[in-house]
Structure formats: C-alpha cells, structure tokens
N, C-alpha and C positions, 0 to 999 in steps of 0.2 A: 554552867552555860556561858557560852564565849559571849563578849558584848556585841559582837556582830550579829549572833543568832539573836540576842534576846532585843534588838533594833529592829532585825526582822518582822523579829513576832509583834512589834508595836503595832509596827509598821501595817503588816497585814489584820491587828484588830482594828486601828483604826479606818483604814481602808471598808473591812466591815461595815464600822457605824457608819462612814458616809453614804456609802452605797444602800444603805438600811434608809436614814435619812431621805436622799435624794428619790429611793424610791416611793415613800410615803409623800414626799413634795409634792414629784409629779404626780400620783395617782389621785389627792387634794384636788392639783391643775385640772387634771382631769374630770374630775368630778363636777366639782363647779362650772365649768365649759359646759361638761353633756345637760346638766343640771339648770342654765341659766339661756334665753330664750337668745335664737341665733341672730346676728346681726345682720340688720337689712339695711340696704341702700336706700333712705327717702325717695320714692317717686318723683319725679320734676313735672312742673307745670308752666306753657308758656301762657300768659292771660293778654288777650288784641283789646281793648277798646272795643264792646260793641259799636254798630254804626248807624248811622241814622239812616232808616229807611227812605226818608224822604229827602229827593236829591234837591243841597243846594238849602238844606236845612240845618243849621248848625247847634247847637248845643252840650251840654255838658255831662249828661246821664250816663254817658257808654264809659265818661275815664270816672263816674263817681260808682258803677258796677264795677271795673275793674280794682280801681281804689279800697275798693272793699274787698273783693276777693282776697286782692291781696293782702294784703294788711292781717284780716283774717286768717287765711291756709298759714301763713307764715306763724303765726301765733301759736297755732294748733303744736308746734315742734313738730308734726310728720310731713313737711311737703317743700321741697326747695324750688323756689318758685323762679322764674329766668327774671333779671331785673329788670327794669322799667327800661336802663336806655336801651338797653341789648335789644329790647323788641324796638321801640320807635326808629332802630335804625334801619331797620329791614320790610322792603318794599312786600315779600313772600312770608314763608315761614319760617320763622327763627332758626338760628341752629339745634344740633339736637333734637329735631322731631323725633329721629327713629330710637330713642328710645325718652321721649318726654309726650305729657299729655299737651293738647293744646288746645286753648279753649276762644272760641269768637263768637260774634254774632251780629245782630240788630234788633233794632225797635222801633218803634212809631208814637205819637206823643199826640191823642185828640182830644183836648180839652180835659177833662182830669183824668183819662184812662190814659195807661201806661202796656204797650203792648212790648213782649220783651222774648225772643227766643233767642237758645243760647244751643251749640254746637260743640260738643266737646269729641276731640278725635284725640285715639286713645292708642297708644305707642303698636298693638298691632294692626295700626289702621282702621277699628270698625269704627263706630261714629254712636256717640250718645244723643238724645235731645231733650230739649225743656221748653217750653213756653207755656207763659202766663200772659194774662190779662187782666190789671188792677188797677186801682185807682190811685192816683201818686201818693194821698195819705197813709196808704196802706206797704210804700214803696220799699221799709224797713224787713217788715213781716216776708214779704215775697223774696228779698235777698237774700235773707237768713234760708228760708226755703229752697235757693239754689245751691246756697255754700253749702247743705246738709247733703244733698242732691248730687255736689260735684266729691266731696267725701265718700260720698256711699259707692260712687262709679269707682273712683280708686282703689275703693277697695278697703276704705281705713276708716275706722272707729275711734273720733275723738271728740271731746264735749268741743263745740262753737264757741268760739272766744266772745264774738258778743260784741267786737269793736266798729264803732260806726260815727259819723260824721255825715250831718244831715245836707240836701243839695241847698238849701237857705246859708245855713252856717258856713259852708266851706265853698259858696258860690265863686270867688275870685282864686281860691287855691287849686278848685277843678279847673277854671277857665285858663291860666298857666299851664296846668298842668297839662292840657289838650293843645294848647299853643305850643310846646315843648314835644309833644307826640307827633304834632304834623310838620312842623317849621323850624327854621333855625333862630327864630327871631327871642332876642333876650327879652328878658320883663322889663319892665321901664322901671327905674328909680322910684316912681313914684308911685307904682303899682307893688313895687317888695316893698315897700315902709306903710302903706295900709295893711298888708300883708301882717306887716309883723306887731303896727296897733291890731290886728284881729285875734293872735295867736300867741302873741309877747309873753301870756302868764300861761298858754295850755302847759299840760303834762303830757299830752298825746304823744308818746317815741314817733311814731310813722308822720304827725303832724310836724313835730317840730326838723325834722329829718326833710320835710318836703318844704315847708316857710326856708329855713338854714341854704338849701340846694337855692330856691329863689332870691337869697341876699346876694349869694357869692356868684349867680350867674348875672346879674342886677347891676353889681359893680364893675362884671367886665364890659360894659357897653359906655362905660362914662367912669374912670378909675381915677379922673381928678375929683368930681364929686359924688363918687359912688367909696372911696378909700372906708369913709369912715362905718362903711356896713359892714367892712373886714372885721371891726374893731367890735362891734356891734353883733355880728353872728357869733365872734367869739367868744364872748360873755355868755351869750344865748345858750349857746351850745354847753360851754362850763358848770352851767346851771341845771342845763337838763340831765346832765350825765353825773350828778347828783345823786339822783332820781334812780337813772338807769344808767348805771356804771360800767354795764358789758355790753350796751348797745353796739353792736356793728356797725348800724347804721349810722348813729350817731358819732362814732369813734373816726371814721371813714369823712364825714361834712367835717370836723376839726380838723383832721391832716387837710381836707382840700384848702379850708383855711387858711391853715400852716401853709401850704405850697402857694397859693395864690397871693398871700401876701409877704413873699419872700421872705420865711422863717429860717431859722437853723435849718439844714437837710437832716439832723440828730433827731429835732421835733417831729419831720413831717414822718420818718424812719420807724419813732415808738410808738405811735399814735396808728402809724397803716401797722405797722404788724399788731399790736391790740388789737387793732379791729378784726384783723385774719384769725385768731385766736377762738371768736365767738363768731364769724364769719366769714369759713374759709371759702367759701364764692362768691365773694364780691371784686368782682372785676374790678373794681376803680380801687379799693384797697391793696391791690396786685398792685396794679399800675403805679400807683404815687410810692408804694414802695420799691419798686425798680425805681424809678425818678429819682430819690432819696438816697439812695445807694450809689447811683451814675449807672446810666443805662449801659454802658461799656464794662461794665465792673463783672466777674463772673457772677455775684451772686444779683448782678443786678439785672443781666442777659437770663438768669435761670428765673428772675420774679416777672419778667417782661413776658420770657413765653407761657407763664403761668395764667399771665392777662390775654396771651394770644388763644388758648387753650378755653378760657373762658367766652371771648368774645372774639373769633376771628374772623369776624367782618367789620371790625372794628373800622376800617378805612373806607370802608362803604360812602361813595359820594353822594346818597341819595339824602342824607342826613347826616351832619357832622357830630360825631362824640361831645356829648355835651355842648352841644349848640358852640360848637367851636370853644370853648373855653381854654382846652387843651390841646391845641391845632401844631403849636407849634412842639409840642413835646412829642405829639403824633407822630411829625415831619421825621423828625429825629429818631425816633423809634422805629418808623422804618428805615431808615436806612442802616440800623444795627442790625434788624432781622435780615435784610437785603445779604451783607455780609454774612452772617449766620449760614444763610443758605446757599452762598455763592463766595468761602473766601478767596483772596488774593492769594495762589499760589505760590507770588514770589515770600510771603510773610508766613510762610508753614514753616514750624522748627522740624526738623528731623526730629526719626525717632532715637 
C-alpha cells in the first residue's frame, strides 16, 4: 500500500471517530436542552407609591408598601422590577407597560385602621384588585398578604422572602425616600448623618443601598462640608459588600462614590461593570459605566444607549435623574445621542 493510500485511510478513520464523537456531543446537547425546563424572561413589574386618599394629607405608608414590595419581589429571583428612579421620573406610566405589570393605588389612615386598595394592571390590560382593612399593628401580616397576592396574579410560585422594615424604625428613611419620589430637593447633611447613626451597623442590602444613595445625594447640596460623607459612604459600603459581595445594588452606590468623588475612571469602570454582572438592568450601573469609559468612546456610546434603552426618559424635566446629581453628565449625554442620531455629514468616512 502506497503512503498516499494508507494517509487516506487515516485520514478517512479518523474523520469517522469525529463525526461518531460529535455526533454523540450533540445528541448529549440535545438531550439535556429537551430534558431541562425552558428559559423564561422574568416578568417586569412597575411598583407607584400608593397615595394618600386624603387630599393635602401627607405621609409615608405608600413609599413603606412600595419599599416592601420591592425589596421583596426582587428577593424572590423571579421578577425584575423597574427601579425606583425610572418611576419617580415619570408624571404617567413608566415605560414598558405594554409588556410589564404595573402596580398603584391608595389608602386612608383613621385612627388605627389602615384602609389600603391596591391596582394591579397586567401586560394585557385586564386589572387585578386588593383591598384590605386593618389595623396598623397588624400592617405586616396584611403586606405579606398582598406580596402573596401580587405572586399568584403573575403567575409565579415562590416562598416570600420575609424582608421588612417597620414604619417606626425606618420613619426618616421612608420620609427621603418620598421627598425623592415627589421633588428634587436633596436630604440635608443633617438628616443623612441621623440617617446613617440609624443604620450605620444594619445588614440590610436594600437598607444600606438606600442610607448609601442618601450620603452621596446629601453631599451634593454642600460638597465643602458634605466631602467628608464621600469618604464615610465609602467605608460603609466596603463593609457591607463584605456581607454581600454580588450585590448590584450595592456595587452600583460604590461606583457612584467613585464618580462623585472623582476617583480613577479604572475604579468607577470595575465596580459599574461588577455590578452589571449580577445586575444587568440597572440603569445607573450602564450609565457610570459609559461615563467611565468617555461617552464618546465606541464602547462608551454602546453602554450609554444601553442606559437609554433602559431609561429613555431619562431627560424628563418633570424630575431630574437623581435629583440632579448627575445634571451635568446628563447635558453631555445628550448631545452624544443628538449626534448619534443626527451625524455631521461633513465627518462621515467613505466607505
């Protein structure tokens, strides 16, 4: 046998085993695919603030029902919920209705009864409904009661995480956080540093995540004597991610850190893509990583419309993004989308 022929024949046994091989691979692939349950898109949910029936009556119940909801759904891993600012910016309904749930309502507050109906409209339009009437001691029991309630409308079967923060304990954390929903106006210095003797030693992820958000918008209202809550959230935050090392939420308040108090752009770059990693829709973790990058930079224009794609009412004058914290990076962001979608034909290369 010549060497050519008997090269041949290798040639064509081996060609055999691969093809033996590859076809048991794929048929493996196969198997396990038809065999393992199909992947589903999380459901989205936008959650409003209930609102106080009574006009011209203010209080904190509707952002400490929201607050819980969310915090909650989100726990569960089945439900990506739209974030806090993306709703407070928007006078109507969020983006995404037509394919996310969206949940509102009110309530009324006589003496220790707590009357509470909630509204949930559901991506083909019909409308679910809830209401109770309790007594505020009992104000726990009855929310766990709706979180089960807004689970079971979705459609999903998951144990109740159980996370809660009482309206006594977290009275000054709801009241920001309701001034933040309706206004532009920042927390006072003096109100984040109670703040953070309140919460200084919690574990709470979604607590410390909202105290963290109240430092850094805290010091941008007075940044000669507010500097040193940079320094102070940053520890905070170091500590907490201890604890919980894949937080999003938490990974996300560090980069703002980082960018607020003019870090390396490397720091604020590892820390927002971290956070994208365990939370790839967080708009502000887009955003600080376009920032990071230079908004002009390709991959910084491709992480920018990633935040426009997330939030694209972001410009919305009714409420500034982050109570203006980030006004001026805003500015600037637009006018790279402006281009984007209107370049200067004398600066087009041929092809």
């Amino acid at each position: 046998m010549s060497h050519s022929t008997t090269t041949t024949a290798r040639l064509t046994t081996l060609n055999i085993i691969i093809s033996k091989r590859l076809y048991l691979a794929l048929g493996l692939a196969f198997y396990l695919f038809a065999s393992s349950p199909a992947l589903v898109a999380s459901p989205g949910i936008s959650l409003i603030p209930p609102t106080n029936h009574r006009p011209g009556k203010a209080d904190t119940f509707g952002v400490q029902v929201e607050f819980f909801l969310r915090n909650n759904l989100k726990k569960t891993g089945f439900v990506d919920v739209t974030s806090f600012e993306v709703v407070r910016q928007l006078a109507g309904a969020p983006p995404h209705t037509y394919s996310r749930y969206r949940l509102d309502g009110h309530y009324q507050q006589v003496g220790r009864l707590i009357f509470l109906s909630i509204n949930l409209v559901k991506p083909d339009g019909s409308l679910g409904k809830w209401e109770q009437t309790f007594n505020r001691k009992k104000t726990l029991d009855h929310l766990e009661a709706l979180g089960h309630w807004v689970l079971k409308e979705m459609g999903l079967k998951a144990p109740w995480p159980g996370w809660s923060l009482g309206a006594v304990e977290g009275k000054l954390l709801y009241q920001l956080r309701l001034q933040r929903f309706e206004t532009d106006k920042l927390p006072r210095l003096e109100q984040a540093r109670e703040l953070f003797r309140d919460f200084g030693s919690s574990e709470s992820e979604p607590v410390i995540a909202e105290v963290a958000l109240d430092l850094l918008l805290s010091a941008q209202a007075d940044m000669e004597k507010g500097a040193s809550l940079l320094k102070r959230t940053d520890r905070y935050l170091r500590r907490a991610l201890i604890k919980h090392p894949k937080s999003g939420d938490l990974l996300t308040m560090l980069a703002l850190d980082y960018h607020l108090s003019h870090s390396y752009p490397s720091f604020v770059e590892k820390t927002s893509v971290e956070a994208l990693t365990t939370s790839p829709d967080n708009e502000l973790a887009w955003l600080l990583a376009s920032l990071s990058t230079g908004l002009s930079s390709g991959l910084g224009r491709e992480r920018l419309q990633r935040f426009v794609a997330l939030h694209p009412l972001a410009w919305n004058p009714r409420l500034k993004y982050l109570s203006g914290a980030l006004e001026q990076e805003l500015t600037k962001a637009a006018l790279v989308l402006k281009r984007l979608k209107h370049p200067d034909p004398f600066k087009l290369r041929n092809p």
